[in-house]
C-alpha positions in Angstrom: 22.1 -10.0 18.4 23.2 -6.8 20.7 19.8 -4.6 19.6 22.4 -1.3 20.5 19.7 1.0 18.7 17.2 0.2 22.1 19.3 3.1 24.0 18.1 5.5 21.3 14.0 4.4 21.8 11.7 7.3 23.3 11.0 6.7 26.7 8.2 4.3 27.6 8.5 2.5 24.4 9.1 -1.2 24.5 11.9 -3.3 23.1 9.3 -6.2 22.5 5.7 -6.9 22.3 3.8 -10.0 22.5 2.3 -10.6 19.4 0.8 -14.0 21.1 -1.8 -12.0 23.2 -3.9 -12.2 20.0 -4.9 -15.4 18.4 -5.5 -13.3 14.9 -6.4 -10.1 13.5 -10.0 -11.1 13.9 -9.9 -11.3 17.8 -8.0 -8.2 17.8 -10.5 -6.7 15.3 -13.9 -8.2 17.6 -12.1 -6.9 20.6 -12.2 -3.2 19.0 -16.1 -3.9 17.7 -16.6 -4.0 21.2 -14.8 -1.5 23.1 -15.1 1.4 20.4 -19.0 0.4 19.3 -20.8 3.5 19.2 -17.4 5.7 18.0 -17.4 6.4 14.7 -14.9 4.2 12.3 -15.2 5.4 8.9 -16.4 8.5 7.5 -16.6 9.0 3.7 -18.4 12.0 2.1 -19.7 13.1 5.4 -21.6 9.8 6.2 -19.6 7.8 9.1 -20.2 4.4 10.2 -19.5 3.0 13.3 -16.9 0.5 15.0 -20.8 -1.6 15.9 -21.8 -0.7 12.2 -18.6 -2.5 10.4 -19.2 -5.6 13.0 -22.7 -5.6 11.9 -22.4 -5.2 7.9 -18.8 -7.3 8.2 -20.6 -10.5 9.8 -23.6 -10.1 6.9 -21.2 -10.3 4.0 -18.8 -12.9 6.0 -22.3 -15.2 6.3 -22.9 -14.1 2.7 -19.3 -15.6 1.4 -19.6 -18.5 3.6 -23.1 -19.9 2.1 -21.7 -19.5 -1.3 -19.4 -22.4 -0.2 -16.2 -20.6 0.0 -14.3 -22.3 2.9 -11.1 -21.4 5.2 -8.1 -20.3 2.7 -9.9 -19.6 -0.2 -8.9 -16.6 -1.4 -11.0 -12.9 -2.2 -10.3 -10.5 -4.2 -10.8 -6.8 -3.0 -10.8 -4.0 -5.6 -11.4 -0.9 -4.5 -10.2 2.0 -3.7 -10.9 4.1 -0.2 -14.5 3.9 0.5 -17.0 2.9 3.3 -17.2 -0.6 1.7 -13.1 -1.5 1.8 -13.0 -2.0 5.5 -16.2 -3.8 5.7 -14.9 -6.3 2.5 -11.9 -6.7 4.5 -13.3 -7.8 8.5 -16.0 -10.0 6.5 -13.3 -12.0 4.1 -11.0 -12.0 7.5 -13.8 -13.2 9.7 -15.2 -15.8 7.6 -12.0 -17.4 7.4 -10.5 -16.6 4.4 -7.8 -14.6 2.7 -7.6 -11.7 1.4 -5.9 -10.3 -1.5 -5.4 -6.5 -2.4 -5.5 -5.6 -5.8 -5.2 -2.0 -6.9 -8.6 -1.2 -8.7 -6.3 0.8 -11.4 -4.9 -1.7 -12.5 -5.6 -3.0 -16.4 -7.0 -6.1 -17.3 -3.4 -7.8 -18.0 -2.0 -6.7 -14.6 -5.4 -8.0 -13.0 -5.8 -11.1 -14.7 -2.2 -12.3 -13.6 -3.1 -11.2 -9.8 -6.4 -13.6 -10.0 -4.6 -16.7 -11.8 -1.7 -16.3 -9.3 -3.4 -15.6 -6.0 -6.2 -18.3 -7.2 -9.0 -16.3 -6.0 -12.0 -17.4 -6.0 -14.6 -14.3 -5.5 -14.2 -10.7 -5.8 -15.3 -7.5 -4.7 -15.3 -4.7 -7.0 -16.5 -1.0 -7.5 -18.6 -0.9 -10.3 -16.4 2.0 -11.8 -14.0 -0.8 -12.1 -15.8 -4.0 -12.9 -15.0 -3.5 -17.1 -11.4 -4.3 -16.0 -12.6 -7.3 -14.3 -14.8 -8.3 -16.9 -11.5 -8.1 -19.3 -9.3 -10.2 -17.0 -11.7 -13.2 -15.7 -10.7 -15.7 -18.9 -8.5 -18.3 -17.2 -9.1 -17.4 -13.3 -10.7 -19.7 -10.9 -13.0 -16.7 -9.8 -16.5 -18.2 -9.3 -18.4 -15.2 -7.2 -18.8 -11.9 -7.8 -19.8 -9.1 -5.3 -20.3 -5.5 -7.5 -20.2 -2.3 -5.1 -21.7 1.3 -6.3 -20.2 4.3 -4.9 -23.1 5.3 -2.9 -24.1 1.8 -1.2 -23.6 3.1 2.3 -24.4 6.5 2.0 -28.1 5.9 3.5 -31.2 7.3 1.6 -31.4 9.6 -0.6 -27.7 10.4 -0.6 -26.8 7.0 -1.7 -28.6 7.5 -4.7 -27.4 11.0 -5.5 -23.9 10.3 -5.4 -25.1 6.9 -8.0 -26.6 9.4 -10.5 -23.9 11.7 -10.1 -20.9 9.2 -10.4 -23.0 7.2 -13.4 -24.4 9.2 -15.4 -23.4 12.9 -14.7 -19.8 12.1 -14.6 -19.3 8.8 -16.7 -17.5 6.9 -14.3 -18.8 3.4 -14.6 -17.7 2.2 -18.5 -20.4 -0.4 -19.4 -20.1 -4.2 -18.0 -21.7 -7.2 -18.1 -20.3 -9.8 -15.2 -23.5 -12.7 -15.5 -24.5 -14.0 -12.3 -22.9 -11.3 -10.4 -24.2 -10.0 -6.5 -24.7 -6.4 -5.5 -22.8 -5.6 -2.8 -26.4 -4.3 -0.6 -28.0 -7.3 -1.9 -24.8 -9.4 -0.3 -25.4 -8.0 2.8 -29.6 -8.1 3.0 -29.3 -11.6 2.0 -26.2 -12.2 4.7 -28.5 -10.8 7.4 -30.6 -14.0 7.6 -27.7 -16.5 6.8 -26.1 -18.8 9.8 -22.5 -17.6 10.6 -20.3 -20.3 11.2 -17.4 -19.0 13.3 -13.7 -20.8 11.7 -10.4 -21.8 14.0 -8.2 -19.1 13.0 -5.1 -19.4 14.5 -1.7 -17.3 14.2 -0.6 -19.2 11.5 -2.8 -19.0 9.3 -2.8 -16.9 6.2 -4.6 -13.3 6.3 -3.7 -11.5 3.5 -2.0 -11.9 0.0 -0.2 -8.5 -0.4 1.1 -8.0 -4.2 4.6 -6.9 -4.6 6.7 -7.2 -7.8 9.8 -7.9 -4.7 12.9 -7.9 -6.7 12.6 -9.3 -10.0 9.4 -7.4 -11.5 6.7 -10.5 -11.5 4.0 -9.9 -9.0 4.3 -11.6 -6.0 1.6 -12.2 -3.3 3.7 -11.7 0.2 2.0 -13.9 2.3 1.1 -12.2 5.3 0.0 -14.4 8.5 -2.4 -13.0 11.3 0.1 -13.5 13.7 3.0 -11.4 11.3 0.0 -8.4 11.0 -0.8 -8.3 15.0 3.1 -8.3 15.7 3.3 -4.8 13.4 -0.1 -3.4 13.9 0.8 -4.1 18.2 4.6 -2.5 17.9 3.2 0.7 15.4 1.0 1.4 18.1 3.5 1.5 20.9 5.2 3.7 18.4 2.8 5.9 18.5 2.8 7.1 22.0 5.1 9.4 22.3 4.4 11.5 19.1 0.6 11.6 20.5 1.9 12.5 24.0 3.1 15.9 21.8 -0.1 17.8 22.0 -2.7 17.7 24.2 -5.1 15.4 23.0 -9.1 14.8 24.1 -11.6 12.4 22.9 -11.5 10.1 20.0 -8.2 11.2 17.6 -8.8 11.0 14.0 -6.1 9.8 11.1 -6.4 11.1 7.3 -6.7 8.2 5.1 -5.7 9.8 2.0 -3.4 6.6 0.7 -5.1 3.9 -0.8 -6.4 1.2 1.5 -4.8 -1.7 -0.7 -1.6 -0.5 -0.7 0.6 -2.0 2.3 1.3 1.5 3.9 -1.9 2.6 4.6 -3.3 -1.2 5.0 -1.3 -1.1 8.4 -1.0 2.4 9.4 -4.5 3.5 8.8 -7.2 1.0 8.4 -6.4 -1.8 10.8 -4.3 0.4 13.3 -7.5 2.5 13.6 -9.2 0.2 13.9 -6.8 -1.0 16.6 -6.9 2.1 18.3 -10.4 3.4 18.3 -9.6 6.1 15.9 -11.5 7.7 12.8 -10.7 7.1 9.5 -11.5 10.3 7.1 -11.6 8.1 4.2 -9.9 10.0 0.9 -11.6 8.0 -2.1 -9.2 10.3 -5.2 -6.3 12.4 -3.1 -4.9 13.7 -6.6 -8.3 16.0 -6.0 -5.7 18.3 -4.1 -9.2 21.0 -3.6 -11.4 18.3 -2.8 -9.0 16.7 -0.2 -9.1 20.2 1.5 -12.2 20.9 1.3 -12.2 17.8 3.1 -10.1 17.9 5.8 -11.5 21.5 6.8 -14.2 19.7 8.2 -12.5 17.6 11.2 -9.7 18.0 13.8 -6.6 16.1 12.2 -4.6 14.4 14.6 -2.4 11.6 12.6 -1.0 12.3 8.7 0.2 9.4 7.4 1.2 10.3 3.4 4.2 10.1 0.9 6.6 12.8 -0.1 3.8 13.8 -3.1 1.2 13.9 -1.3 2.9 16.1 1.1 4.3 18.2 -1.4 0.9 18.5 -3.3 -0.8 19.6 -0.3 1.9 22.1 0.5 2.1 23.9 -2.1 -2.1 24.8 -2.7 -2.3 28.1 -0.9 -6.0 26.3 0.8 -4.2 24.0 2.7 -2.2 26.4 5.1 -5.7 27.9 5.9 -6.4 24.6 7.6 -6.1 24.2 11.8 -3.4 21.9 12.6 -3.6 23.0 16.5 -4.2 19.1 17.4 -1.6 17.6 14.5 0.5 15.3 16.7 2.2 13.0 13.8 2.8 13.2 10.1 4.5 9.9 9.1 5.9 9.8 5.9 6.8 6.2 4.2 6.5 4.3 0.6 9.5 6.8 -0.7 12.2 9.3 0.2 11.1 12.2 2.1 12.9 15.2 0.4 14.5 17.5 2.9 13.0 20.5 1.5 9.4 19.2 1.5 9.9 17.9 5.1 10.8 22.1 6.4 7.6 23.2 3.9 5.7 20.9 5.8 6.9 22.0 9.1 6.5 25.3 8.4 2.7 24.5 7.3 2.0 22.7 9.7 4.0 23.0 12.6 4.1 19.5 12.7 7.8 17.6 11.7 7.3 14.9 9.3 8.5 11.5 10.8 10.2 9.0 8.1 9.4 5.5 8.3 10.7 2.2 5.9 8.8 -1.1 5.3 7.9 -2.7 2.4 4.7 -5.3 1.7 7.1 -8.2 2.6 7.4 -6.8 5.9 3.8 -5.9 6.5 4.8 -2.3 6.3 7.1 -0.5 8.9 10.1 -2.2 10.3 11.6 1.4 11.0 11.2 4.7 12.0 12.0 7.8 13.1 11.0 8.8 16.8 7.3 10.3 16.1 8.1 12.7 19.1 11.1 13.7 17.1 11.5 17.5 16.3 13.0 17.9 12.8 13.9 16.1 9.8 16.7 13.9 9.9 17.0 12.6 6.5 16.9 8.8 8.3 14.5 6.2 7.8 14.9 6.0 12.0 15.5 3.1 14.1 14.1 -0.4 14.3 11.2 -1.0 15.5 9.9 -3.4 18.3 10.2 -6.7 17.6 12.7 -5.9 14.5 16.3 -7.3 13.7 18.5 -5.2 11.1 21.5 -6.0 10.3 23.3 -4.4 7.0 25.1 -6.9 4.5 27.8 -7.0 2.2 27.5 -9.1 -1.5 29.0 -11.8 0.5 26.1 -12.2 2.8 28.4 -10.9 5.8 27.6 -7.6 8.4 29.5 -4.6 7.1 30.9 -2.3 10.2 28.5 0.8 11.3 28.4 3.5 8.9 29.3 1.0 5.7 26.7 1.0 3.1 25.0 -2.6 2.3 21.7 -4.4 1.9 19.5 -4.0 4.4 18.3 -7.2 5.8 15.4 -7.4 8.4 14.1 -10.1 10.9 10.9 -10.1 13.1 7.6 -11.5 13.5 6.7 -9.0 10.8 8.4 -10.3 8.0 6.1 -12.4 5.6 6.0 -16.3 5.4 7.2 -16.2 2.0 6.3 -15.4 -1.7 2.9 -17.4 -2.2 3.7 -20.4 -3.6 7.1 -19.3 -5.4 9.3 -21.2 -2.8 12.4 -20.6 -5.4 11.3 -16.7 -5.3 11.3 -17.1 -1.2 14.8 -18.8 -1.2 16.5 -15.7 -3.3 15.3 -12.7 -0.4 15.9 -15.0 2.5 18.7 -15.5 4.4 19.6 -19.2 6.2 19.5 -17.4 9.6 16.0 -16.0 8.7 16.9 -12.6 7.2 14.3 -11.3 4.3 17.3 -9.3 2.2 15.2 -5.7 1.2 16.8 -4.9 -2.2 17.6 -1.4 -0.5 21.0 -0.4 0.5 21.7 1.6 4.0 23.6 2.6 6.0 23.2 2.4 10.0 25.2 4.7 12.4 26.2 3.7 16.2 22.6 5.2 17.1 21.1 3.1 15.1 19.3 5.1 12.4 19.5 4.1 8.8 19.4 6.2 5.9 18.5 4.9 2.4 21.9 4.9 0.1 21.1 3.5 -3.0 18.9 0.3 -4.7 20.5 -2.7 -5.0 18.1 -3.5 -8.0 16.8 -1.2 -10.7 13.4 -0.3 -9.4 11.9 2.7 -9.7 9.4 4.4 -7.5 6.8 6.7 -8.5 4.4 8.3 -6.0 5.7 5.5 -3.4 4.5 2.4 -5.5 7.2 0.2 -7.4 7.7 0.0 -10.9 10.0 -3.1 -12.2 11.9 -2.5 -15.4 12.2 -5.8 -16.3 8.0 -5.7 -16.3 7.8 -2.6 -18.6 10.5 -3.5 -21.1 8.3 -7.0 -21.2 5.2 -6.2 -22.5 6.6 -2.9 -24.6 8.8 -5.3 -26.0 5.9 -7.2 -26.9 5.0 -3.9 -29.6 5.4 -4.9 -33.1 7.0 -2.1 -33.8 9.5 -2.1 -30.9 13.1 -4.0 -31.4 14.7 -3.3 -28.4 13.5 -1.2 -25.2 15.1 -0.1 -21.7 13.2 1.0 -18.7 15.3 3.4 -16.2 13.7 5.8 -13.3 14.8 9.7 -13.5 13.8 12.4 -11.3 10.6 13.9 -11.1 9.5 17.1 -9.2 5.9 15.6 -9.0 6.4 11.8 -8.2 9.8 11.4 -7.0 10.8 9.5 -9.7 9.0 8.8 -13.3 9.4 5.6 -16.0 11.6 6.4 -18.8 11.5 4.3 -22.0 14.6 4.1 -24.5 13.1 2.5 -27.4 14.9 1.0 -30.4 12.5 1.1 -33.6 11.4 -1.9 -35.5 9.2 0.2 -37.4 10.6 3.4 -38.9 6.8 4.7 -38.9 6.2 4.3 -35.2 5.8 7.9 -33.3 6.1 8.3 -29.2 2.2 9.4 -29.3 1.3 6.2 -31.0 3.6 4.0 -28.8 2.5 6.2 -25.6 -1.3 5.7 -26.3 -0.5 1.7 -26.7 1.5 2.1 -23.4 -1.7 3.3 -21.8 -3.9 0.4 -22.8 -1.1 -2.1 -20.9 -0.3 -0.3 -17.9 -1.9 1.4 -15.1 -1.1 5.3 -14.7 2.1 4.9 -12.3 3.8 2.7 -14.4 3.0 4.2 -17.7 6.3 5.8 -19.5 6.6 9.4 -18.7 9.5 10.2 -21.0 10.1 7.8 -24.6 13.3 8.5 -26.4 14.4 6.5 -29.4 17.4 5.8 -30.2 19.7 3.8 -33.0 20.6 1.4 -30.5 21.0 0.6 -26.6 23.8 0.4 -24.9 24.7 -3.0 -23.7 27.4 -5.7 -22.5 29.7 -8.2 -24.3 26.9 -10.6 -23.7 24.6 -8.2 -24.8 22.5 -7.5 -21.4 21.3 -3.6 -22.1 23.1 -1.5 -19.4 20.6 0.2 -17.6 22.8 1.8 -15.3 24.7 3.5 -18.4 21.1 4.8 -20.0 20.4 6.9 -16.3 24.3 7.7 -16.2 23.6 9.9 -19.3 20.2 11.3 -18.4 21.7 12.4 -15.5 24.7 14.3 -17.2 21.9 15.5 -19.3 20.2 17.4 -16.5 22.8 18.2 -14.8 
């Protein structure tokens, strides 16, 4: 395939990189235990711990999960969201062999208790703020070990226990659980300490990480992600990197705001394991929607890298604190997960001084397969170019390349693209192409520089905040309402989230009100996917075979609002 888009790389940035240099992400992960020991890794509510400290604490828990007789491909949950504990969960599942699977610690007990049975998961590790969910969801699941974190675990003494007090029993974070037989996560590590480590053959083959995506037809599905498919994209994000960090004049050890959660693809890749990667510091963000806190927050350190999505850079932007900040050493803002609007992009500029650089991946691909030039000056409106590595090619219905400038499905090759749905090998065969294409849903456009921009969706999802929200799931369970006939899920604009749910709800029951119905919707879904808007109506619109037409429902909201 000519790669024409090459001619349009920065200079010094490779067409390829050898993803091969690296057995797995644990030799590339050992390697940086190494060479970045004494640097500081993590911080988190002012206490840091080091690249030596995660190697240490890691290889406790990964001794822990071995003696409990969990061997190579059995998979561990990790639900939690950005604290000191994630990234030492993560190199100790990794490292003893096994695979892990991201779950999103918001999620309700239905949504978690389908992750567990379909990932098979055998342990998990929780934050106790979360572990009522858990408790709700284990009927059914193969889970058999249970590691139960507190917020304060590795704050150190007496801070640890502060922040315990303060998140327990001051603020009422942790709803009451009982999970018998469960571990604390310290305990897991003191006991780990003593234990025999018994190093596993991991090879580039081999399974990494389960990463939940509902793909294209709304039923979450674990992307299975291979070390050798993570090294390719962590290997060709860094040589991405360079020339955006070649902007300012940079000394010492840079640092990258991890203000996205750690389970979600985007900031899986682009800040935990890529700083890890590059010897940088994570300033861990446990609740971003905090706008104050987050501030208050990143006052304290030099900010070199900004990884976010459009509402998190319009939230930021428009609290009168966060132009007080210094962004004298902000070198690259890369925005991904969802569209970057234009007119946040120049608030951000103005801010910051720094442009915002759009990227597109998607948890099938391990994150990024594109983006803009992070040396680049202004807002282009593009998702950029492909990346090292990365095949693109735009398709028609048909299957068959439309000519440059045609709008189509944009279909992406590479070592970065997953090995397939787990174990849904009829889900697999309806995204792939026979020359090895994974086809995104997303329709684009590519001009003779090779920059895409985003046209439409092929399907009917609906992003809020950067995560995906499938229709077909929402209209399932409300559906499932006894007081609900008929329902239709569509997206509509949102000035705080891009996009929110909107439910059109035909009533079974003359009596039921949208409170009632958005209180139940809150008990099935977690906040992102909850219905923003409910509208009821005598009847949907639908086809002579009587499929609802979603497309007609957002037609007339838009006429509405226009």
């Amino acid at each position: 395939m000519d790669r024409f888009w090459l001619k349009s790389y920065p200079p010094g940035v490779p067409s390829d990189i050898d993803p091969s240099v690296y057995p797995s992400v644990v030799a590339l992960l050992e390697e940086s235990f190494t060479r970045f020991r004494d640097q500081r890794a993590y911080v988190c509510m002012d206490k840091a711990i080091t690249f030596g400290d995660v190697d240490t604490l890691s290889l406790a828990l990964a001794s822990w999960l071995q003696d409990k007789g969990l061997r190579k491909g059995t998979r561990v949950a990790i639900m939690m969201p950005n604290v000191l504990q994630y990234p030492v969960a993560l190199a100790a599942v990794l490292r003893a062999g096994l695979i892990a699977v991201n779950v999103n610690p918001l999620y309700t007990a239905r949504e978690l208790a389908h992750q567990l049975k379909d990932s098979g998961a055998e342990a998990v590790i929780v934050l106790e703020n979360f572990a009522s969910t858990l408790q709700k969801a284990l009927d059914g699941t193969a889970v058999k070990h249970i590691v139960v974190a507190s917020m304060g675990d590795l704050l150190g003494f007496p801070k640890g226990l502060i922040v315990n007090f303060v998140v327990r029993t001051m603020r009422k974070m942790v709803p009451a659980f009982s999970l018998p037989g469960h571990t604390k996560f310290n305990d897991a590590l003191s006991a780990g300490r003593s234990m025999a480590f018994a190093r596993p053959d991991i090879g580039p083959g081999d399974v990494a990480v389960l990463q939940y995506t509902g793909g294209t037809t709304g039923i979450a599905k674990g992307a299975t992600l291979l070390h050798h498919t993570i090294v390719a994209n962590l290997l060709a994000s860094e040589a991405w990197m360079q020339p955006g960090l070649k902007r300012k004049n940079l000394t010492g050890q840079f640092t990258i705001v991890c203000a996205l959660p750690l389970y979600h693809v985007f900031a899986f890749i682009a800040c935990g394991l890529l700083g890890m990667r590059t010897g940088a510091l994570n300033i861990l963000i446990p609740n971003p929607r905090d706008m104050k806190g987050t501030i208050a927050e990143l006052a304290k350190y030099k900010i070199n890298i900004f990884p976010g999505v459009n509402t998190l850079f319009n939230g930021l932007a428009n609290q009168p604190d966060f132009a007080k900040l210094d962004f004298s050493q902000l070198a690259i803002s890369n925005g991904g997960g969802m569209a970057v609007q234009e007119a946040v992009a120049k608030k951000w500029l103005a801010i910051t001084g720094c442009p915002i650089v759009e990227g597109y991946g998607l948890s099938e691909t391990s994150a990024g397969v594109t983006c803009n030039p992070t040396d680049s000056e202004e807002y282009t409106g593009t998702i950029g170019l492909p990346l090292p590595n990365v095949e693109i090619k735009i398709l028609d219905d048909h299957g068959k390349e439309v000519a440059l400038g045609e709008a189509g499905e944009i279909a992406i090759k590479g070592p970065q693209v997953m090995q397939g749905y787990w174990q849904r090998p009829d889900e697999t065969a309806l995204v792939m192409t026979p020359d090895g294409f994974f086809k995104s849903g997303d329709v684009g456009a590519m001009d003779v520089r090779g920059y895409i921009k985003i046209v439409d969706r092929k399907k009917d999802m609906i992003v809020v905040s950067g995560f995906k929200v499938f229709p077909n799931e929402i209209e399932g369970v409300v559906a499932s309402h006894p007081g609900v006939l008929e329902c239709a899920a569509i997206g509509v604009p949102d000035a705080g989230s891009g996009e929110a749910v909107m439910l059109f709800v035909v009533k079974k029951d003359a009596a039921l009100t949208k409170d009632a119905l958005q209180a139940w919707c809150a008990q099935q879904f977690t906040g992102y996917k909850r219905p923003k808007y409910i509208e009821f109506r005598d009847e949907l619109p639908k086809t002579n075979v009587g499929k609802i037409l979603r497309r007609e429902l957002r037609d007339s909201m838009l006429k509405k609002a226009a």
